[in-house]
C-alpha atoms as an extended CHARMM CRD file, in Angstrom:
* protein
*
       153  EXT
         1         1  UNK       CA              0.0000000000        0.0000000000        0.0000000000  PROA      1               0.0000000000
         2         2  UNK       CA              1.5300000000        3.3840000000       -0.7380000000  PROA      2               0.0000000000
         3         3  UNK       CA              2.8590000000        5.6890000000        2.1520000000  PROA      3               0.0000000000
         4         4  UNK       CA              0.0600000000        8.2890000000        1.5070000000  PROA      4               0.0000000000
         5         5  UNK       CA             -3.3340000000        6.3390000000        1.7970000000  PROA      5               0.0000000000
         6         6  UNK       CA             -1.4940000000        3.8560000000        4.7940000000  PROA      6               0.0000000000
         7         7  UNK       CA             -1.0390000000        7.3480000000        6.6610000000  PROA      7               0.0000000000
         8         8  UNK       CA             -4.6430000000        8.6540000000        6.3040000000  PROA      8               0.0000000000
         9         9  UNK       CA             -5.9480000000        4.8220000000        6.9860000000  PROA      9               0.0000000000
        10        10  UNK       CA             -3.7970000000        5.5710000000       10.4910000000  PROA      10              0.0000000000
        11        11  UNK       CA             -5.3180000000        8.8610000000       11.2670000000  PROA      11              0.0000000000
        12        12  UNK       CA             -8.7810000000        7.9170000000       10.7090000000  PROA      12              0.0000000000
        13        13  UNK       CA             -8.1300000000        4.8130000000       12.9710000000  PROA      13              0.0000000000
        14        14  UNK       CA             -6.3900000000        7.4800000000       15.8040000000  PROA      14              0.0000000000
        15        15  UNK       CA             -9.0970000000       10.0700000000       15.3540000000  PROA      15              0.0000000000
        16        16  UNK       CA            -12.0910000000        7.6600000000       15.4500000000  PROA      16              0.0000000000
        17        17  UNK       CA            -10.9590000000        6.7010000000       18.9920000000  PROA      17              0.0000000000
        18        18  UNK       CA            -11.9520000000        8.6800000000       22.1390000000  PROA      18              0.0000000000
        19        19  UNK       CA             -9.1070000000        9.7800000000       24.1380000000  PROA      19              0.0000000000
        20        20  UNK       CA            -10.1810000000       10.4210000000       27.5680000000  PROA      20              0.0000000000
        21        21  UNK       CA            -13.5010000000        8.8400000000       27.6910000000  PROA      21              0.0000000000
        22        22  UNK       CA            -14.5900000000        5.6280000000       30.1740000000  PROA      22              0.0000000000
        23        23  UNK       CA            -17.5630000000        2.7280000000       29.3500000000  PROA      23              0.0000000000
        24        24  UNK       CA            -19.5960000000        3.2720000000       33.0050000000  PROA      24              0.0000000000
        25        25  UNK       CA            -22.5900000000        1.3250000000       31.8550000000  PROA      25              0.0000000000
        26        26  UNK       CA            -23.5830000000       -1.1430000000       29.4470000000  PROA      26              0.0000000000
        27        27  UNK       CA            -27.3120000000       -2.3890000000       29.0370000000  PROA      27              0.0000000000
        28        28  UNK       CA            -28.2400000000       -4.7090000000       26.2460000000  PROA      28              0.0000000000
        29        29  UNK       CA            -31.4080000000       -4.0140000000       24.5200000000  PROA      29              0.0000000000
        30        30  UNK       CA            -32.8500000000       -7.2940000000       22.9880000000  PROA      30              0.0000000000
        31        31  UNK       CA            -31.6770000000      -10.9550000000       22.4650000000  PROA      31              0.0000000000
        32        32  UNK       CA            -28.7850000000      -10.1130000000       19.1270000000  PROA      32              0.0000000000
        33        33  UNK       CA            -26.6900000000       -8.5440000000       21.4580000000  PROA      33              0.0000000000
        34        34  UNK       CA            -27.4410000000       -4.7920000000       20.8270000000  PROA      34              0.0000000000
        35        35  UNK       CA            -26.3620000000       -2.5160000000       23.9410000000  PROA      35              0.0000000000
        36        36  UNK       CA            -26.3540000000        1.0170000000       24.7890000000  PROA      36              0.0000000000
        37        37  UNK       CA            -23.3300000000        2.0830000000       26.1650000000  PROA      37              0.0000000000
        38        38  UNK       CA            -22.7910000000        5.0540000000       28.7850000000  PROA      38              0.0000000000
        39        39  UNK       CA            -19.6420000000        6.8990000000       28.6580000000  PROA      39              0.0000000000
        40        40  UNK       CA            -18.1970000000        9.6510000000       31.0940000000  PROA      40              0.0000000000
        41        41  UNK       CA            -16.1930000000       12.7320000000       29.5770000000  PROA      41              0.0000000000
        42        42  UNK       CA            -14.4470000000       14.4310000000       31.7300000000  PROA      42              0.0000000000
        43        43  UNK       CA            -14.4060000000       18.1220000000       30.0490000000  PROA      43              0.0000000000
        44        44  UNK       CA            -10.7220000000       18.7570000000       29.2020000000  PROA      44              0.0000000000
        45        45  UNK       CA            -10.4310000000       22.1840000000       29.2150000000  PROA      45              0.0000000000
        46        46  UNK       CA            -12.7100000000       22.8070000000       32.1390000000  PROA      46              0.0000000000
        47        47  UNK       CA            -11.9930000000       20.7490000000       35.3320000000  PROA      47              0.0000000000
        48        48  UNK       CA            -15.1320000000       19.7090000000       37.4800000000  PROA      48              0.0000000000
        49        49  UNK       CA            -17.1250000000       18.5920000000       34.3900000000  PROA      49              0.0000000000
        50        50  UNK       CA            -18.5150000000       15.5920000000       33.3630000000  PROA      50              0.0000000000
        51        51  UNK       CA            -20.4160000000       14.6830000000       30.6550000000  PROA      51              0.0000000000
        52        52  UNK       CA            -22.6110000000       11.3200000000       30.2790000000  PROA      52              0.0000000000
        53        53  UNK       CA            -23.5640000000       10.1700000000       26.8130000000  PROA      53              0.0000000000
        54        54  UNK       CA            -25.2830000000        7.3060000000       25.6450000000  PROA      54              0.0000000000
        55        55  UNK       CA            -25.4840000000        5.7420000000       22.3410000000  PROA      55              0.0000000000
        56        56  UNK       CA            -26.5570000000        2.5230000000       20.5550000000  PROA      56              0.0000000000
        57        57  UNK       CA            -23.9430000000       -0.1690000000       19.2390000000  PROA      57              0.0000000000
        58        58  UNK       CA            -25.0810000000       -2.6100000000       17.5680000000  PROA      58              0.0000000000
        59        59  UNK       CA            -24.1930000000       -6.3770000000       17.3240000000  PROA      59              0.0000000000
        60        60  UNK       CA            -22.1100000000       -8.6660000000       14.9600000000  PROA      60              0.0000000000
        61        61  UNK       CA            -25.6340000000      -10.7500000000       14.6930000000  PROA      61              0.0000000000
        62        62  UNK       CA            -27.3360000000       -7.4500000000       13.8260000000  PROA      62              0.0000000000
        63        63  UNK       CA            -25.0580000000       -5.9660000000       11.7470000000  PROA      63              0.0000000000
        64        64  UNK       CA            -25.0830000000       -9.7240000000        9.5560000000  PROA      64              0.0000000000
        65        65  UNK       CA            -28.7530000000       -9.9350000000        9.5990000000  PROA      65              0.0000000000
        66        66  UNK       CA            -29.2000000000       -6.0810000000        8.4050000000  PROA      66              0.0000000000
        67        67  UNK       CA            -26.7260000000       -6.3440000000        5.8950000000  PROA      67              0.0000000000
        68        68  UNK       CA            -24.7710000000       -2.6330000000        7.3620000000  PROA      68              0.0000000000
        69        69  UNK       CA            -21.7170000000       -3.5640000000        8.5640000000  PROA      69              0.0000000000
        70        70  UNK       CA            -19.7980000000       -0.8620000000        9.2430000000  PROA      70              0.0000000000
        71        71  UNK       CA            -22.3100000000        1.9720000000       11.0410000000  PROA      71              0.0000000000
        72        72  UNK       CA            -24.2090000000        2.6210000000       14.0360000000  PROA      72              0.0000000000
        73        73  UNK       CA            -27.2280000000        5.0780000000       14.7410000000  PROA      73              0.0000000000
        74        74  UNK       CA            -26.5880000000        8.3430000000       15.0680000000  PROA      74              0.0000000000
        75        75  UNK       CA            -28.9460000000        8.5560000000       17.9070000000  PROA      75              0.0000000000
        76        76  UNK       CA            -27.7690000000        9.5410000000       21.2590000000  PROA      76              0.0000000000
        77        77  UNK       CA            -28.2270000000       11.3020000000       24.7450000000  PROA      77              0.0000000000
        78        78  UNK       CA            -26.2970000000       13.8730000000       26.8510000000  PROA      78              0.0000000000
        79        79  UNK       CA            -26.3300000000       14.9920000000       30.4510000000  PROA      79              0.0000000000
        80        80  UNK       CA            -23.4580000000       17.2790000000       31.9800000000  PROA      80              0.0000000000
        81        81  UNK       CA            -22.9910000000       18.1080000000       35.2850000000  PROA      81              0.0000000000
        82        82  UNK       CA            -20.7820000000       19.9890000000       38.1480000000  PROA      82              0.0000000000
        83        83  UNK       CA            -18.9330000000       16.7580000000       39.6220000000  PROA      83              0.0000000000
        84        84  UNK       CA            -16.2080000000       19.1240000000       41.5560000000  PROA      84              0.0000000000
        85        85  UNK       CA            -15.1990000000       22.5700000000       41.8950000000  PROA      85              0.0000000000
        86        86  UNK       CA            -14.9560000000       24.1610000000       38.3470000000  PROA      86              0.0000000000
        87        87  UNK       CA            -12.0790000000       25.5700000000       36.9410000000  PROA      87              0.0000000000
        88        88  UNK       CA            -12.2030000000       27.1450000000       32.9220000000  PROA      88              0.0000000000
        89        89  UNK       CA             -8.5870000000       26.5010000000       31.5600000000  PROA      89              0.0000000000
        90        90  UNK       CA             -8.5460000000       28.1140000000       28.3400000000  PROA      90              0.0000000000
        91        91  UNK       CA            -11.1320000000       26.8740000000       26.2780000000  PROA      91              0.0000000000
        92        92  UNK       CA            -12.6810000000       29.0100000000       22.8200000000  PROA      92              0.0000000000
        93        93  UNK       CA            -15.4270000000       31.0620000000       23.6910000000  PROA      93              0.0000000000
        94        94  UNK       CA            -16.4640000000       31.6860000000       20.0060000000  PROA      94              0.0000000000
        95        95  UNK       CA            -20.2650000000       30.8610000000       18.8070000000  PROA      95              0.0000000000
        96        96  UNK       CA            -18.5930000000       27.4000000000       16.8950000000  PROA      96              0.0000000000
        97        97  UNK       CA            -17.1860000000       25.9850000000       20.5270000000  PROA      97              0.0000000000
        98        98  UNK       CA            -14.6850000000       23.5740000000       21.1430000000  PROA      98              0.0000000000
        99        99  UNK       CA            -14.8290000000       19.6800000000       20.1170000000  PROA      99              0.0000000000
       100       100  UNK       CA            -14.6610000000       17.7550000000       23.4450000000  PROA      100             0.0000000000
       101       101  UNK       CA            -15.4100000000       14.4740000000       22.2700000000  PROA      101             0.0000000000
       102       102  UNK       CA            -15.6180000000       12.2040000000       19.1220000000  PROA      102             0.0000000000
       103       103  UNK       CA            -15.8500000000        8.5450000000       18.3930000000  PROA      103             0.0000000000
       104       104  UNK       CA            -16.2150000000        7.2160000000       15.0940000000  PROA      104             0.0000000000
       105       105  UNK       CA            -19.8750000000        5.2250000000       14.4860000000  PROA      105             0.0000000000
       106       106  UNK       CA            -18.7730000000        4.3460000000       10.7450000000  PROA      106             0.0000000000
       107       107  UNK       CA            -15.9380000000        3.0650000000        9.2540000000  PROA      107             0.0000000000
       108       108  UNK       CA            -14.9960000000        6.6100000000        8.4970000000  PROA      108             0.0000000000
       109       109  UNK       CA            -17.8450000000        8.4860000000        7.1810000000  PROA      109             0.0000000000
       110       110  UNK       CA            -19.7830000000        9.0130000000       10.4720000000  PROA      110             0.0000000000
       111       111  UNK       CA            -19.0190000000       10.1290000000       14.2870000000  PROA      111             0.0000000000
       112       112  UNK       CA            -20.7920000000       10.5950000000       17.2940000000  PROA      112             0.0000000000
       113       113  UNK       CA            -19.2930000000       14.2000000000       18.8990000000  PROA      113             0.0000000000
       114       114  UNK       CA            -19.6460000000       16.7650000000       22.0420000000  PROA      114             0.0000000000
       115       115  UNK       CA            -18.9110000000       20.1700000000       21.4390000000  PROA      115             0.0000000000
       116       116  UNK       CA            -18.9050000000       22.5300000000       23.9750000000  PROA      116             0.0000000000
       117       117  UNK       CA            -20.3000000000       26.2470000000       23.8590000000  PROA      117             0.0000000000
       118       118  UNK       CA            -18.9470000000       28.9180000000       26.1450000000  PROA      118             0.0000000000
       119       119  UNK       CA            -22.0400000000       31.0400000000       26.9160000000  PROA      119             0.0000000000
       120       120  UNK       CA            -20.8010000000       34.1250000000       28.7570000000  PROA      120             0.0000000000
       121       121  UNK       CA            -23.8420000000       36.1520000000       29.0320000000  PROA      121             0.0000000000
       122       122  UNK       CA            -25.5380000000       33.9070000000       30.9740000000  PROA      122             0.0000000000
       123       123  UNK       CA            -22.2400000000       32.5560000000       32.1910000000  PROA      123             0.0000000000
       124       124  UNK       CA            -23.4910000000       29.0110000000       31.0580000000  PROA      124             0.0000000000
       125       125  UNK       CA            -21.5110000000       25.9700000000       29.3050000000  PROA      125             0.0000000000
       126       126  UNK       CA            -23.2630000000       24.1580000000       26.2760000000  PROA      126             0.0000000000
       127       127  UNK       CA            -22.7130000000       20.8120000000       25.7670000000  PROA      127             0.0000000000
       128       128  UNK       CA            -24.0950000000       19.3400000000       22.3120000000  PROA      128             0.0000000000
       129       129  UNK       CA            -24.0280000000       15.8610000000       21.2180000000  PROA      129             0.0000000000
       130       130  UNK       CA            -24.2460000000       15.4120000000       17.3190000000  PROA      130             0.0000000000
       131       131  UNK       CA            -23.8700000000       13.4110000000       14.8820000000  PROA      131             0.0000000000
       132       132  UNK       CA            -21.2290000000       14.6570000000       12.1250000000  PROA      132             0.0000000000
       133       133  UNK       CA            -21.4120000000       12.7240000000        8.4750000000  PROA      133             0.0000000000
       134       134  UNK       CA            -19.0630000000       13.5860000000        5.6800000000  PROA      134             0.0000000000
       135       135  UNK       CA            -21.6340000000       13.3580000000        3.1180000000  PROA      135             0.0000000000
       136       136  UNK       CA            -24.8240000000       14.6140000000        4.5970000000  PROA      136             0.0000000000
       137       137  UNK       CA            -25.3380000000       16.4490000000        7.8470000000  PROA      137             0.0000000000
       138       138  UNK       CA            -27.8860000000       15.2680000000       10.4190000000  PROA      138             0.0000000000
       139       139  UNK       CA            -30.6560000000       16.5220000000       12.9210000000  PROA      139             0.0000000000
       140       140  UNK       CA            -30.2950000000       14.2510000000       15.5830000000  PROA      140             0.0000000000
       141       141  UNK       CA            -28.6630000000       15.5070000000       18.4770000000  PROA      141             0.0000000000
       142       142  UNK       CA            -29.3310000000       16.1880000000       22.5630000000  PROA      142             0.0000000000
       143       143  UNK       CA            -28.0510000000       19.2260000000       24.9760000000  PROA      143             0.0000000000
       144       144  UNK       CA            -27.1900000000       20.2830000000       28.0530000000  PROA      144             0.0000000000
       145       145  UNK       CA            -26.2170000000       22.6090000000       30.5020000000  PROA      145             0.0000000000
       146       146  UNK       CA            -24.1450000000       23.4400000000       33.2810000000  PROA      146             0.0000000000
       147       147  UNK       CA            -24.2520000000       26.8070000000       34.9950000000  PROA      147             0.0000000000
       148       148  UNK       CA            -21.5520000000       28.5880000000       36.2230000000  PROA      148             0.0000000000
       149       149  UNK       CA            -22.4610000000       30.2970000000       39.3600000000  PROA      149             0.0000000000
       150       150  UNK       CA            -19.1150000000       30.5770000000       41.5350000000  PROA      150             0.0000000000
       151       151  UNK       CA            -16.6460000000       29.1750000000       38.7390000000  PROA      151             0.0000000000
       152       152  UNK       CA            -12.9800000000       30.0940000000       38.6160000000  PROA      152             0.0000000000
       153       153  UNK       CA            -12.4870000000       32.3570000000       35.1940000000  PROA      153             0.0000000000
């Protein structure tokens, strides 16, 4: 294979993988093996955060039977909350925000992110969980909130 597509093969693979997040839960769903899986993400540019999401993964036995081998939904859920005394490093406080999070839910087309929103006015992080697809965009996504009452700026 030349050096060119063997290096963007090797990104893909290291981008596609979350870097700081942990499996807390796993519940499976019916009898092929389908779970959803609960992640924490600790917010990496502002201690005392942590995000939840969950998000479907499906089988070997379902992706067989369905004939889709190589994506997941691009459903998921969100919750953030205060889990220790916050601390904003220096994170972008533009209206695009800040990828926290992103795990691949396709070979490479498709993956599940967080970005985070600095809201100063009402001095209020944004967390939104989205799916982001190289050929089409998508609607599905969840948010939430964390207020910063006392937080260290």
């Amino acid at each position: 294979m030349p050096a060119k597509p063997l290096l963007l093969a090797a990104a893909a693979t290291l981008f596609a993988w979350p870097l700081h997040a942990e499996v807390v839960g796993k519940v499976g769903v019916d009898w092929v093996g389908n779970d959803i899986i609960i992640e924490a993400i600790p917010d990496p540019g502002v201690k005392g955060v942590t995000c939840h999401v969950a998000y479907f993964s499906r089988s070997i036995i379902d992706r067989l039977s369905q004939g889709n081998w190589f994506e997941d939904p691009s459903w998921s859920a969100l919750d953030c909350r205060q889990t220790g005394p916050i601390e904003i490093g220096d994170i972008d406080r533009d209206r695009n925000g800040e990828k926290i999070f992103s795990e691949g839910t396709s070979l490479i087309f498709k993956s599940l992110r967080v970005t985070r929103i600095y809201d100063e006015r009402n001095r209020t992080l944004i967390y939104l969980a989205h799916a982001n697809e190289l050929t089409q965009g998508s609607g599905k996504m969840s948010i939430s909130t964390v207020p910063l009452f006392d937080a260290a700026q």
